[in-house]
C-alpha positions, -999 to 999 in steps of 0.1 A, spaced: 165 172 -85 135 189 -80 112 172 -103 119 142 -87 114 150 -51 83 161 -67 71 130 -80 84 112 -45 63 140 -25 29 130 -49 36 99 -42 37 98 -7 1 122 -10 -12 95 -28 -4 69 4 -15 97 26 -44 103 6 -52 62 12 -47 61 49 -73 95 55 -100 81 43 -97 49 66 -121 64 89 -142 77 67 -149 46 48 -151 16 72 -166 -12 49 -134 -31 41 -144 -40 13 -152 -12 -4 -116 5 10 -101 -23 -7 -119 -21 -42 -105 18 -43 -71 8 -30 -71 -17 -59 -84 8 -84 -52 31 -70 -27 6 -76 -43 -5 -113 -42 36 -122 -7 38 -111 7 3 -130 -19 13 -161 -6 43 -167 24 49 -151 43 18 -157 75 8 -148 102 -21 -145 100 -45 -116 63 -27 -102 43 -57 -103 73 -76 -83 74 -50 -58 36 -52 -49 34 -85 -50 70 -84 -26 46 -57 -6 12 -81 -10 28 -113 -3 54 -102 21 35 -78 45 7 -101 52 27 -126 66 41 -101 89 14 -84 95 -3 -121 100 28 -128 128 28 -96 145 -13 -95 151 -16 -132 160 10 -126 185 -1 -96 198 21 -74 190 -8 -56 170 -44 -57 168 -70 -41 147 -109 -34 154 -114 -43 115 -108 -79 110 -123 -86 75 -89 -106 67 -84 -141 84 -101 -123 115 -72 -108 125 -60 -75 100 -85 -52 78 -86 -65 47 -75 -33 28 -41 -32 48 -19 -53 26 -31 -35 -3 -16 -3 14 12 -20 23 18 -31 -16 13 -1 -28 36 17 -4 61 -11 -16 63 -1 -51 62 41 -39 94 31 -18 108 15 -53 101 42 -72 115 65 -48 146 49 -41 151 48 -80 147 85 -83 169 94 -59 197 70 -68 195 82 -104 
């Protein structure tokens, strides 16, 4: 039981390791290019079943939310570099936090 709350803590690290250096890089585009090289390390060479569905779930999924909630004001963002209304880099996060929660949920449940 250890190990895997172990691999569920780095994990998380690695999504808390994302959102810290949101202030410190603030061209979108670059934060998105490292957020995509994150999510290629962890499918290259960490692979497992149903991954790519749960990121695209995350990708697909999360920016249609986050595209409702902003354009009704329910959230707004300074960084706009995605249909003017949500930082480009944010549904990357989110897609990549959707495949952490899969991979988490299968740990614990086995």
């Amino acid at each position: 039981m250890f190990i895997r709350l172990l691999y569920i803590f780095l994990y998380a690290n690695t999504i808390m390791a994302m959102i810290v250096l949101i202030p410190f890089i603030t061209n979108d585009y670059v934060l998105s290019t490292l957020y995509a090289f994150f999510i290629f390390l962890l499918l290259r060479f960490k692979p497992e079943p149903y991954d790519r569905t749960a990121l695209l779930i995350g990708l697909v999924g999360i920016t249609i939310a986050e595209y409702i909630f902003v354009s009704t004001g329910v959230e707004t963002f300074i960084r706009n570099s995605l249909f003017g209304i949500m930082p480009l880099w944010l549904p990357l996060l989110w897609a990549y936090a959707f495949v952490v929660i899969k991979r988490s949920m299968r740990l614990l449940v086995n």
